[in-house]
GUPA-900358 format. One record per atom (N, C-alpha, C): residue in three letters; x, y, z negated. Coordinates in steps of 0.2 Angstrom, whole numbers, plus 5000, padded with zeros to 4 digits. Layout:
ALAXYZ ...
This chain:
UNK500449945000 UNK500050005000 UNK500450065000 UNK500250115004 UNK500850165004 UNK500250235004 UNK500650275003 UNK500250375000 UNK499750375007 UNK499850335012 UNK499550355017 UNK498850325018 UNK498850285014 UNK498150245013 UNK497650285008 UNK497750335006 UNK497350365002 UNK497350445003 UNK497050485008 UNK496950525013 UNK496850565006 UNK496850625006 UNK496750695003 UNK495950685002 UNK495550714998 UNK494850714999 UNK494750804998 UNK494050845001 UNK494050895001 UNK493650924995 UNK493450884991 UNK493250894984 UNK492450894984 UNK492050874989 UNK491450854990 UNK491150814986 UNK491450774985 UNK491350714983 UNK491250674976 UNK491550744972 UNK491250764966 UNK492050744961 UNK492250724957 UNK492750724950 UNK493050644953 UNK493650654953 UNK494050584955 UNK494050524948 UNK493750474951 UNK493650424947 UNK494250414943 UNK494250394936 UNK495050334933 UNK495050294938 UNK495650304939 UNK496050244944 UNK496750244944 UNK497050204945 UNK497850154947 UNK497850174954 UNK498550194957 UNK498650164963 UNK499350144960 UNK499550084964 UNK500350064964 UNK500650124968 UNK501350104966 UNK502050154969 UNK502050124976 UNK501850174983 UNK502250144990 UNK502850124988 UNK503150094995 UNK503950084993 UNK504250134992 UNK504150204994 UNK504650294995 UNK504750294987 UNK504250294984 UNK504250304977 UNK504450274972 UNK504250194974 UNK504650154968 UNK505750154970 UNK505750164974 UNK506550164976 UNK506750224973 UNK506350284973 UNK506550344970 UNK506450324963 UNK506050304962 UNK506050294953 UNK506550244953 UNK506650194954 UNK507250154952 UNK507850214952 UNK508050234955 UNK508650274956 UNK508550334957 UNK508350364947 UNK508350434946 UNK508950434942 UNK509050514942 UNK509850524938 UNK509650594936 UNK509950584930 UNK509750654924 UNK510150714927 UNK510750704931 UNK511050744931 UNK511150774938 UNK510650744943 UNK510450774949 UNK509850744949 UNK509450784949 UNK508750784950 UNK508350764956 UNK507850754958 UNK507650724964 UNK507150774967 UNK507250834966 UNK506450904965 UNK506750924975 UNK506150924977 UNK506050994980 UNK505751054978 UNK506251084982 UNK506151164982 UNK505751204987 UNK505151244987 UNK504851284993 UNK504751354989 UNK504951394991 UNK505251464991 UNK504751484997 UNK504051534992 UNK503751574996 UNK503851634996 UNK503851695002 UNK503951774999 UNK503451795003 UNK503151834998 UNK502651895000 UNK502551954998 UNK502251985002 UNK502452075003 UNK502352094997 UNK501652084993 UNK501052114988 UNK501352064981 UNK500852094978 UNK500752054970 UNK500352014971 UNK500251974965 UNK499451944964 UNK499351954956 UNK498451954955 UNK498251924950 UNK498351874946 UNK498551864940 UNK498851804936 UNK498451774935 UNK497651774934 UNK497051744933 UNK496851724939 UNK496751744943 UNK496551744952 UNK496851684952 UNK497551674954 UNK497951634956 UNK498051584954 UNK498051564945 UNK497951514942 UNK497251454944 UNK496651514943 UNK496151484946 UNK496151444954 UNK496451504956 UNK496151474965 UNK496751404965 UNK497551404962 UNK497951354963 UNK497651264959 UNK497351284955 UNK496951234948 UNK496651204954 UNK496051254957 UNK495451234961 UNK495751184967 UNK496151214971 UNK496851164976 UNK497051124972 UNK496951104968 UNK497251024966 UNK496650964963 UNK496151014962 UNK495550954962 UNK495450954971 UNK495351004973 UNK495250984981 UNK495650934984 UNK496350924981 UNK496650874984 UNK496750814978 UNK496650774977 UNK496650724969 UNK497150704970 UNK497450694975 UNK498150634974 UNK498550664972 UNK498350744971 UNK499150754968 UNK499050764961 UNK498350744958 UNK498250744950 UNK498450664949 UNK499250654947 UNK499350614945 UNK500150594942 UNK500050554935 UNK500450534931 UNK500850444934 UNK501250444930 UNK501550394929 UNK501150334923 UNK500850284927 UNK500550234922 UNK500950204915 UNK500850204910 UNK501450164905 UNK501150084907 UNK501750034906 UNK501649984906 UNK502249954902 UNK502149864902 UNK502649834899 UNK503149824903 UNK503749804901 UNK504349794905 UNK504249724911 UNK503849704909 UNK503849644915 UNK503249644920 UNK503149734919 UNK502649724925 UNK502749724932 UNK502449704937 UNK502749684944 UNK502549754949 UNK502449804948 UNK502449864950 UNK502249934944 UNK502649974947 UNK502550054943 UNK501750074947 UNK501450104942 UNK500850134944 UNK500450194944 UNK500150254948 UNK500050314947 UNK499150304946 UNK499150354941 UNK498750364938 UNK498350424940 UNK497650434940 UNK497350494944 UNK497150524938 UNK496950554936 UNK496950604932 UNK496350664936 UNK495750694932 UNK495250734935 UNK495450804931 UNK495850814929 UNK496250884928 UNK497050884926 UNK497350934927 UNK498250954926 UNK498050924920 UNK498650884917 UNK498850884910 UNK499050954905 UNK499450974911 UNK499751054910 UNK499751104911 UNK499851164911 UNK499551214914 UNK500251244919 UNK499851214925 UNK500551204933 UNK500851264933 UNK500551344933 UNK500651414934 UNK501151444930 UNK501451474931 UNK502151504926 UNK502151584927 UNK502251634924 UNK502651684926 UNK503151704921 UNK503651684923 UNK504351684922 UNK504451774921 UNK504751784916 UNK504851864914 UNK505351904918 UNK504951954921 UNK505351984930 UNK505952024925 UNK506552044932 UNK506952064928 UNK507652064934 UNK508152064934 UNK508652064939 UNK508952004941 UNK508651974934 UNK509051884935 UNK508551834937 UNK507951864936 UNK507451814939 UNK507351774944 UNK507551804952 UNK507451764956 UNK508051704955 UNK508551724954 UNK509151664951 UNK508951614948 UNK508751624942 UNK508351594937 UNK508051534939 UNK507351584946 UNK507051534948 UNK507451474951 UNK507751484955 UNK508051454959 UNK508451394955 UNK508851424950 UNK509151384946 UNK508751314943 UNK508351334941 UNK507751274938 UNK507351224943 UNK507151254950 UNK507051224955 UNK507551164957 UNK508251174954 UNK508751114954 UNK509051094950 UNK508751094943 UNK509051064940 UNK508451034934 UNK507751074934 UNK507451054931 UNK506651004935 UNK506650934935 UNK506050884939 UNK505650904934 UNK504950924937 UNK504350914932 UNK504350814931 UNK504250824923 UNK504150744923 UNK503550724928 UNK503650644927 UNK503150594929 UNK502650574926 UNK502950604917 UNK502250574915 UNK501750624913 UNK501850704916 UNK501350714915 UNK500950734923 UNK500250724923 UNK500150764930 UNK499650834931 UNK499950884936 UNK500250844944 UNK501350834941 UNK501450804946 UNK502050824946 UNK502550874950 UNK502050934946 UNK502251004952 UNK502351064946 UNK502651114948 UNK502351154947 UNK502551224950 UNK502351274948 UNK502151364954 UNK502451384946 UNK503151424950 UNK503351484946 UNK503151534950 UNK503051614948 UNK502751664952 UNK503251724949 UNK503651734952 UNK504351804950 UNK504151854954 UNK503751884950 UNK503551954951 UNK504152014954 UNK504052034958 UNK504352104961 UNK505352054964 UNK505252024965 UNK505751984971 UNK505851994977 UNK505452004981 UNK505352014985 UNK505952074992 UNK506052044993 UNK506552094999 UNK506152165002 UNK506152215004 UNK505752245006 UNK505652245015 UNK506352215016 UNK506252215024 UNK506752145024 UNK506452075029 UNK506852045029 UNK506952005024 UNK507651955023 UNK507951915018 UNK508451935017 UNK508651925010 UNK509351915010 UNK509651845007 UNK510351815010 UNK510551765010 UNK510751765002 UNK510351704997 UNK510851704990 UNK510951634989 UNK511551614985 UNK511451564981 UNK511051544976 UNK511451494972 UNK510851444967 UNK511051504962 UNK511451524962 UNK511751574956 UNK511351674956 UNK511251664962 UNK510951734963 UNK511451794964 UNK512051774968 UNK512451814971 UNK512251824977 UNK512351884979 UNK512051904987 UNK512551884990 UNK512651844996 UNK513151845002 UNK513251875007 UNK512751925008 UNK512851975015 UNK512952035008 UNK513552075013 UNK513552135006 UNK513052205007 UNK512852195013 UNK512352245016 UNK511552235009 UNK511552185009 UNK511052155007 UNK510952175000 UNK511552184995 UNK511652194989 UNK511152254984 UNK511052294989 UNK510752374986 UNK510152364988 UNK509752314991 UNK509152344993 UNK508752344988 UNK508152384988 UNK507452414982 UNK507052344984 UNK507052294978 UNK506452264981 UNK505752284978 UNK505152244981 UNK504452244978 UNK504152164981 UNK503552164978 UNK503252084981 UNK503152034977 UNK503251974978 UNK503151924975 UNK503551854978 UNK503751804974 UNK504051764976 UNK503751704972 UNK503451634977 UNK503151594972 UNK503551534973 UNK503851484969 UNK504451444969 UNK503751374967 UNK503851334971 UNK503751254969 UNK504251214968 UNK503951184962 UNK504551134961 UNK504251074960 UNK504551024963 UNK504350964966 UNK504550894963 UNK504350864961 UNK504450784958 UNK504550754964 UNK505050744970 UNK505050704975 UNK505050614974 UNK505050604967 UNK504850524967 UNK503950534969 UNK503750594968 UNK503050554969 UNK502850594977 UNK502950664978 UNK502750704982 UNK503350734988 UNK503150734992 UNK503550784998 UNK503250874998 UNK503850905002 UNK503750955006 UNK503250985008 UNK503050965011 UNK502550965017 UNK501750955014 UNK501650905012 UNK500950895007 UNK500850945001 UNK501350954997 UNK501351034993 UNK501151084996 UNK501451105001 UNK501351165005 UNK500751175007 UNK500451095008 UNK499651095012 UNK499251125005 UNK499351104999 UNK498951124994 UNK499051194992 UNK499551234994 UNK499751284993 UNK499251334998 UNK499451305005 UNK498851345007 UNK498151365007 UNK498151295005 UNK497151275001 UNK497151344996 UNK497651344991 UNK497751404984 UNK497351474988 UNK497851464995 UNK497951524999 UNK497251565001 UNK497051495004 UNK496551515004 UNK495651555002 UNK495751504994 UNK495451514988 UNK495251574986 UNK496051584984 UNK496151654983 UNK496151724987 UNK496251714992 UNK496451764997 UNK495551765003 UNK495251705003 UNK494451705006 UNK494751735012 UNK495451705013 UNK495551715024 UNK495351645026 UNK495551635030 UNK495651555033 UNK496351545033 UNK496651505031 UNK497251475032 UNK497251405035 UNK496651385039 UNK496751345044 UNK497451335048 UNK497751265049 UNK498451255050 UNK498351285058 UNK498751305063 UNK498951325068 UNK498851255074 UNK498551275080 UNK499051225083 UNK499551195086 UNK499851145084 UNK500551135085 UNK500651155093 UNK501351185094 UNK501551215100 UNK501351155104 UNK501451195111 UNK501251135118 UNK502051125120 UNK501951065121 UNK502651025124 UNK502651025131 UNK503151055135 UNK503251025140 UNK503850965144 UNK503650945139 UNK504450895137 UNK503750825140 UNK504150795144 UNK503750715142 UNK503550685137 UNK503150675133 UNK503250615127 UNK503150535126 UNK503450515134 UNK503550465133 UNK504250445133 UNK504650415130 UNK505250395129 UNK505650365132 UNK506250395136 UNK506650365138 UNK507450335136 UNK507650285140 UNK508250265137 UNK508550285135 UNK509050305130 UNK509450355127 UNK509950345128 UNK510150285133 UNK510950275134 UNK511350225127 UNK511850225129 UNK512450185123 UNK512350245117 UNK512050235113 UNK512150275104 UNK513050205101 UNK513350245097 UNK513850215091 UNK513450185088 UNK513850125086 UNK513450045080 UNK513350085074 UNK512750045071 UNK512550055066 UNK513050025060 UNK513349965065 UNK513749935058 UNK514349955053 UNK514650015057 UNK515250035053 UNK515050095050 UNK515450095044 UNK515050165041 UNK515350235044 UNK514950275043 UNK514950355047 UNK515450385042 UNK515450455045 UNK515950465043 UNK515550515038 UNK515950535032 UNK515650575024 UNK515750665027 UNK515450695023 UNK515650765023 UNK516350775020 UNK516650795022 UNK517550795019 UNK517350855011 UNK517750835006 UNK517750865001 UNK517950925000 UNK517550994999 UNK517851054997 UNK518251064992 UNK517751114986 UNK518151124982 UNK517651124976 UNK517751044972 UNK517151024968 UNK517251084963 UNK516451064960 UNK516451114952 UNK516351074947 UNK516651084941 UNK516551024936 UNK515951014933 UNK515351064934 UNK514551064932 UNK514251014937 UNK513950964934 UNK513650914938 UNK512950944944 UNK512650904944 UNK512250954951 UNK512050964956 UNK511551024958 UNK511751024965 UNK511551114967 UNK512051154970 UNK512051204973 UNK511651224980 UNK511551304980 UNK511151294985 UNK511051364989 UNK511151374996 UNK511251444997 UNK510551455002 UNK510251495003 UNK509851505006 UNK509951565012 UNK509751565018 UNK509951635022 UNK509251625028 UNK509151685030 UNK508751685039 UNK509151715045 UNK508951685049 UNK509351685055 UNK508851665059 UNK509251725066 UNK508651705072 UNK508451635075 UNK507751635078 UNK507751575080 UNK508251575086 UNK508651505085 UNK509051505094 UNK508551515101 UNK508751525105 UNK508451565111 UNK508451455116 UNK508151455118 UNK507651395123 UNK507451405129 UNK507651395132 UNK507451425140 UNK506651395141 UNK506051425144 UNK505551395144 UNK505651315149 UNK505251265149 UNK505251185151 UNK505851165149 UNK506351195144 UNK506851145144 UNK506751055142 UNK507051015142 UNK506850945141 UNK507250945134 UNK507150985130 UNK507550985122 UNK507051025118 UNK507151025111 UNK506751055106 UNK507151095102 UNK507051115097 UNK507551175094 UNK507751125087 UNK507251085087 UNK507451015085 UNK508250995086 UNK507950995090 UNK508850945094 UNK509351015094 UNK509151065096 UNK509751115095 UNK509951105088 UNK509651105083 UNK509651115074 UNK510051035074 UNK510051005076 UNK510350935074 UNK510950955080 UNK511150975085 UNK511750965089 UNK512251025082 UNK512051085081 UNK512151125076 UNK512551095069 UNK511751045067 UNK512351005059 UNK512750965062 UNK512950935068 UNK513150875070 UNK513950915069 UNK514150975073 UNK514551005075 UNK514751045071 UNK514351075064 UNK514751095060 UNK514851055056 UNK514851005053 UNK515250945049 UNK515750915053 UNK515550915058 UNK516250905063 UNK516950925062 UNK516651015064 UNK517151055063 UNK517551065055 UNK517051065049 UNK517051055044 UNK517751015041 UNK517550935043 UNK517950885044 UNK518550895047 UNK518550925051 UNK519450935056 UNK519650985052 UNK519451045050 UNK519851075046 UNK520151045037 UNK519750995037 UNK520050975030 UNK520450885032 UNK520550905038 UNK520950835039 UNK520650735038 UNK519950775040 UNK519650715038 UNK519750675047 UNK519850595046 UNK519950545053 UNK519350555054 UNK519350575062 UNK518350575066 UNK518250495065 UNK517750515064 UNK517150435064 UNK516450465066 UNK516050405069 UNK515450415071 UNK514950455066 UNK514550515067 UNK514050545061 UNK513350505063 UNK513150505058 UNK512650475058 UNK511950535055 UNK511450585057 UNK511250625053 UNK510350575053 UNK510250585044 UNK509350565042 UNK509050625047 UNK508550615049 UNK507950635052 UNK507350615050 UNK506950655046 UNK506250655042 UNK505750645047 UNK505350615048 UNK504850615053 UNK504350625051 UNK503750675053 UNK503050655050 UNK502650685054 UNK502050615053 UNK501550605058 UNK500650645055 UNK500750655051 UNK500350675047 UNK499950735050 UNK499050745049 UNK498750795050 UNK498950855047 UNK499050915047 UNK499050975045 UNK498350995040 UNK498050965041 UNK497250985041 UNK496950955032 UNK496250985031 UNK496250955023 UNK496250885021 UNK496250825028 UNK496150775026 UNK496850755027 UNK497350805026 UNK498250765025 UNK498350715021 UNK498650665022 UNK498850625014 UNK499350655011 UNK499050665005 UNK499550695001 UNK500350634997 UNK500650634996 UNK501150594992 UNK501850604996 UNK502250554998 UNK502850545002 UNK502650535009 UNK502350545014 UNK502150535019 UNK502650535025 UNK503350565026 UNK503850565031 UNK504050485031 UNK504250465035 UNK504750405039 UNK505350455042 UNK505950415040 UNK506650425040 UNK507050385047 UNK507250405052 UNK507650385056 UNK508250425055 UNK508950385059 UNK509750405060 UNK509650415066 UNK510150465070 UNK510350495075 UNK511050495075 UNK511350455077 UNK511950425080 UNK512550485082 UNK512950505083 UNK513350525087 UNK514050525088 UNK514250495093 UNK515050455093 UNK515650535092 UNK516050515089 UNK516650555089 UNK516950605097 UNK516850575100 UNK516950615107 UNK516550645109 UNK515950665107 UNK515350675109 UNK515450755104 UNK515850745099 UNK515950805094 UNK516650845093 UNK517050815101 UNK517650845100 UNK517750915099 UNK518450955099 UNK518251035100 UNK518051045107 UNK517851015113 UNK517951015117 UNK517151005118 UNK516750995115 UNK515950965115 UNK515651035118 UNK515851095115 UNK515151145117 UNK515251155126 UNK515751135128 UNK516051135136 UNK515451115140 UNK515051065139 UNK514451035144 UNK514051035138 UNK513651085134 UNK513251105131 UNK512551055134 UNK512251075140 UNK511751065141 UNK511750965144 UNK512150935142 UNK512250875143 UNK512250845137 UNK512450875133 UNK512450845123 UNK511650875122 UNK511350925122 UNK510650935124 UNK510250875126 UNK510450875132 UNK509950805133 UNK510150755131 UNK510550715129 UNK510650645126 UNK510350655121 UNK510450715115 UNK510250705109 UNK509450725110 UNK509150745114 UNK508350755117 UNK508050695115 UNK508350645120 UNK508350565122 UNK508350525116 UNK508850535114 UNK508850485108 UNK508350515101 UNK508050565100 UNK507650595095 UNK507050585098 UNK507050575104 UNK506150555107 UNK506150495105 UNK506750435110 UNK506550375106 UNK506550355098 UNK506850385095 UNK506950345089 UNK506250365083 UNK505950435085 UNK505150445085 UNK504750395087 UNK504550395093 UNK504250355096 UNK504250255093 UNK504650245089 UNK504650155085 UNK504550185081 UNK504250115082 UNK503550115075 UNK504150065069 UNK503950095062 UNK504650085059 UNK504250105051 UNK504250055046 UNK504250085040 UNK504550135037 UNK504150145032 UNK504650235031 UNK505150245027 UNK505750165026 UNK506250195022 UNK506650105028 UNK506150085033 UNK506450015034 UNK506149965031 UNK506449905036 UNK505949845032 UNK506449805028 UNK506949825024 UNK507449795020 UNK507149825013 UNK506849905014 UNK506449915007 UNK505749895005 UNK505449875011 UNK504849855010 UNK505049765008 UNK505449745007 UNK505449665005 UNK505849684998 UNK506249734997 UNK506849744992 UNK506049764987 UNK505549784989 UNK504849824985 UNK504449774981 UNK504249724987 UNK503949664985 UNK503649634978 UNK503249634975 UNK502949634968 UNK502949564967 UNK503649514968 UNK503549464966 UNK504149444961 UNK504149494959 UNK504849494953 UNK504649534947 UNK504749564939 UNK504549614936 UNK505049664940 UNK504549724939 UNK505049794942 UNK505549804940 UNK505549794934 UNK506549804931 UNK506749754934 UNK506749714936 UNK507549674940 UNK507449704947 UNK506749724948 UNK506949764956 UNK507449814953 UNK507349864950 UNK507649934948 UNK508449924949 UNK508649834942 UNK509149824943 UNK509649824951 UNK509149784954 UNK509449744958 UNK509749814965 UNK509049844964 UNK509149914971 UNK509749964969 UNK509649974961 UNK510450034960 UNK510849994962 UNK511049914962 UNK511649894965 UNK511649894970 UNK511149884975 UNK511349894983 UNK511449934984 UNK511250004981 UNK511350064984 UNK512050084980 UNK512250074978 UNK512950084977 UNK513450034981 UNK513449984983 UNK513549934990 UNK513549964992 UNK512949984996 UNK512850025002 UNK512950105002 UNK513350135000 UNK513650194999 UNK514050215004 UNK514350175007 UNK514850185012 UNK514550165020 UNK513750175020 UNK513550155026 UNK512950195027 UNK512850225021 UNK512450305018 UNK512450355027 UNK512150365029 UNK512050435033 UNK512450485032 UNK512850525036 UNK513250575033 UNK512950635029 UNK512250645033 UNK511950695029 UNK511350705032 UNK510950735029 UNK510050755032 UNK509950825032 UNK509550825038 UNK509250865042 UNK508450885041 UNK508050905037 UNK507450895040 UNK507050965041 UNK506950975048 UNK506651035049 UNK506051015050 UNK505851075044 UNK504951095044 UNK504451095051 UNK504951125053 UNK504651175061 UNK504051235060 UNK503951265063 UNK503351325061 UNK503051315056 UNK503251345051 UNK502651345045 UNK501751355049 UNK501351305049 UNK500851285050 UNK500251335049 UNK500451375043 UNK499751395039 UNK499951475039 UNK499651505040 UNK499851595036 UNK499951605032 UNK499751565026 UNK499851555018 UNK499551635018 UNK499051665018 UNK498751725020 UNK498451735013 UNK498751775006 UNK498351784999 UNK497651824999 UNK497751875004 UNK497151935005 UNK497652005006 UNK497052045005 UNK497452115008 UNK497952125002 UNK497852104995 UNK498552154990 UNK499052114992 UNK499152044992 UNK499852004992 UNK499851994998 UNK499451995005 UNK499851985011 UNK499951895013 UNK500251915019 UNK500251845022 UNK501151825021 UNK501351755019 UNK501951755018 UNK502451775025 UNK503051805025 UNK503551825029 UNK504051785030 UNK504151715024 UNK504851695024 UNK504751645019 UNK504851585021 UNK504751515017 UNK505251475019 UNK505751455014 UNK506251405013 UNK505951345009 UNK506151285011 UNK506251225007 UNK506851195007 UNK507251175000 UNK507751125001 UNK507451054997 UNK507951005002 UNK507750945000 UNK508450934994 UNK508450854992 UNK509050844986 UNK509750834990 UNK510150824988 UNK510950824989 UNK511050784986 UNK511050714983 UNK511250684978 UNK512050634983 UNK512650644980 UNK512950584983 UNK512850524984 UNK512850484991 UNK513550494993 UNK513450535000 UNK513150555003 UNK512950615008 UNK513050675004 UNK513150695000 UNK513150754995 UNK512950834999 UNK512550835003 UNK512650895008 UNK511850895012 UNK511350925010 UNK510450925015 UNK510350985018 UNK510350985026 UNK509951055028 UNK509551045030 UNK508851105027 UNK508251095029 UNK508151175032 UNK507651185036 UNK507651235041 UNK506551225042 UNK506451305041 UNK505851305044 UNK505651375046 UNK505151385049 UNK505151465055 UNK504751475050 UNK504651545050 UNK504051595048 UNK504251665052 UNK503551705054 UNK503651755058 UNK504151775064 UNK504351705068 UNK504851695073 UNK505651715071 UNK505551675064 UNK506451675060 UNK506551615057 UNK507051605057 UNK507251535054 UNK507751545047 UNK507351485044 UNK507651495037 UNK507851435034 UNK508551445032 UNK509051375035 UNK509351385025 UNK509151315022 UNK509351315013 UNK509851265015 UNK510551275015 UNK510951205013 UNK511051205006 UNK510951135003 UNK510851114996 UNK511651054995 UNK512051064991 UNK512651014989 UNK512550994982 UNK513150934983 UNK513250914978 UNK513850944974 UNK513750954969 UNK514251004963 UNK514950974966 UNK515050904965 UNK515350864963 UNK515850864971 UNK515450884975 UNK515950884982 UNK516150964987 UNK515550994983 UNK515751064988 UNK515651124982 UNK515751184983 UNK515651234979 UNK515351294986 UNK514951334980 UNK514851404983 UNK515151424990 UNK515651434987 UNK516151454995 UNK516151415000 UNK516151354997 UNK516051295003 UNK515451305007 UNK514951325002 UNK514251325003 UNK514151395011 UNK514351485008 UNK514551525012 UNK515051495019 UNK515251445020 UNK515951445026 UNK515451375030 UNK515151335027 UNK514551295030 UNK514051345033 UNK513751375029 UNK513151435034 UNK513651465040 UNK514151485038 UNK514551515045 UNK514551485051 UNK514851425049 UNK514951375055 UNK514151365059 UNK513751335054 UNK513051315056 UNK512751385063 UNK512751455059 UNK512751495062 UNK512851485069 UNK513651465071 UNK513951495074 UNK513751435081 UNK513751375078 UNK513551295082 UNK512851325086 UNK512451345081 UNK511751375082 UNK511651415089 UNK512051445090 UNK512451515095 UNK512351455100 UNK512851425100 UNK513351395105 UNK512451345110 UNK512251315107 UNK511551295109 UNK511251325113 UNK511151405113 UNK510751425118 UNK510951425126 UNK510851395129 UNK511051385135 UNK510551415139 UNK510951455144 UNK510551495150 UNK510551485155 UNK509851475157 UNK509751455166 UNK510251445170 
């Protein structure tokens, strides 16, 4: 049984019944392999022009979460020899989800800060929660900060903000991205009495049906790691956020911005790697897939499927951006087809590794050990671009429609390095999130550089 079998409901239907569901397999494998000292949270960072009502908002976000019941839920208690972990539905928050954190100059740091370092537990629900950092807000534009709340562009340092910033913080053993944001918009709605009906997805002019991708590098040798900067002795994970234009896409090209944003991370770890003396070895990058409706009837929980996207070492040399539009298309081909197979969402070595024919603590046991095994055949690192924020996130006329939303995903070694990417207002807004333990700040700033710069190299012209 997976998050998918249990579709959102629109709140029609009256108070969600006591009930169980079991852990899909995305969940139980995340609960097996949580770590106190890098937490497993997403982060979505919303900014909007205006204030809001402390009471409005409370109310309209409470009211989005019975409209959506799968995300009213707990961690079921059980004995040690039970044969699956179980989620518990709940017909209201255990706690009270909404926060305003006390404004101030440290504030939006703060927030940021907590978003990585603090998981709302499991055993109370939802396993969410909305910080609201009053007067954050940039006045024009973003500016690029760390997890620490140091500005990185120096331009950016003097600016007078106003506005509002609302910070989700995400238990990702139970929920994704994507399904929070849907309830976010619901709030949006609520509150604001616009429509935040999702958008139509752009029209493709790309085929979608799939062709050969040609010879991809074996999956069987391990890829190569992100080479190590300059670790920090505080466990964790750091995290810089910036906007940048979208890259420019010639209209019909047989490529997506997609595939530019993946040629981009492929190239700056590449590059990354050659400056710190790391042997080229094949990259292998995760790609988040999701099939999911936009619409009230999203299934809320874990809902993306996970493919790799291959790329051989010659295909990365300093000599790659030379036939730009030829590295475009192979990586087209190969992100069409690897979409297109139908594929569990973590693989079918977890769906049998999940199998409820054992108590769950020897599962638990048995998965940390593979997954440290298998550390050295790990993905180099993940990619997962949003793509158009969907919804206006539209509050009303005082707070405005949002301008600028990030999400970062976790960094947990042995990939120690996640960029996620999503547009709002035709800007892209690009979070790299690390692991304390392999890269630092600076490391962090000279990554946005490179990424930038790969970013560039993508646009190709008629």
């Amino acid at each position: 049984m997976t998050a998918l079998d249990h579709p959102a409901r629109n709140g029609t239907d009256g108070p969600v019944p006591p009930g169980r569901i079991p852990f899909p397999v995305v969940d139980e494998v995340a609960r097996h392999c949580l770590q106190e000292e890098e937490p497993e949270t997403v982060h979505i960072e919303v900014h909007l022009p205006g204030r809001l009502d402390r009471e409005r908002l409370r109310s309209a976000f409470t009211e989005a979460l019975r409209r959506h019941p799968r995300i009213l839920m707990r961690e079921a208690p059980g004995r040690w020899y039970r044969l699956r972990y179980e989620w518990e539905l709940t017909a209201e928050p255990d706690v009270e989800v909404v926060s305003f954190p006390e404004a101030g100059r440290c504030a939006l740091r703060d927030a940021r800060t907590r978003a990585l370092t603090t998981a709302p537990p499991l055993s109370l629900s939802p396993p969410v929660r909305l910080e609201v950092v009053e007067g954050a807000g940039p006045v024009e534009g973003s500016e690029a900060t760390d997890a620490v709340g140091v500005p990185t562009q120096p331009h950016a340092a003097g600016r007078q903000h106003k506005g509002t910033v609302l910070f989700l913080t995400i238990n990702h053993t139970a929920l994704d991205g994507p399904a929070c944001l849907r309830v976010l918009a619901t709030a949006a709605e609520i509150y604001g009495g616009r429509d935040n009906s999702p958008a139509a997805p752009p029209t493709r002019t790309t085929p979608d049906a799939p062709q050969n991708p040609g010879e991809t590098p074996s999956n069987w040798s391990p890829p190569a790691r992100v080479a190590p900067g300059t670790p920090e002795p505080s466990p964790g994970n750091g995290m810089l956020v910036t906007e940048l234009p979208l890259p420019h896409r010639p209209k019909g090209s047989p490529y997506t911005v997609n595939d530019q944003l993946m040629i981009a991370t492929a190239l700056t770890i590449t590059h990354w790697n050659r400056e710190h003396g790391a042997h080229p070895r094949p990259l292998r990058i995760t790609m988040p897939v999701d099939d999911r409706p936009r619409d009230a009837t999203m299934p809320i929980g874990n809902g993306t499927r996970l493919v790799e996207v291959p790329f051989a070492p010659e295909e990365l040399d300093a000599h790659a951006t030379a036939d730009m539009p030829a590295l475009l298309q192979r990586t087209a081909l190969r992100t069409r087809a690897l979409k297109s197979l139908p594929r569990p969402q973590l693989g079918h070595g977890a769906a049998l590794l999940t199998a409820p024919v054992t108590p769950v603590a020897w599962r638990a046991a048995l998965t940390r050990g593979l997954r440290r095994a298998a550390a050295p055949w790990t993905s180099t690192t993940l990619l997962s671009n949003i793509g158009r924020i969907p919804y206006s996130l539209d509050f009303g006329e005082d707070a405005g429609r949002a301008h600028a939303v990030w999400f970062s995903a976790p960094a947990r070694m042995p990939r120690g390095l996640t960029v996620t990417t999503a547009s709002t207002a035709g800007r892209l807004h690009l979070a790299l999130r690390w692991s304390r333990s392999l890269l630092s700040h600076g490391d962090g700033a000279h990554l946005r550089d490179l990424f930038e710069h790969y970013l560039h190299t993508t646009e190709v012209t008629p």
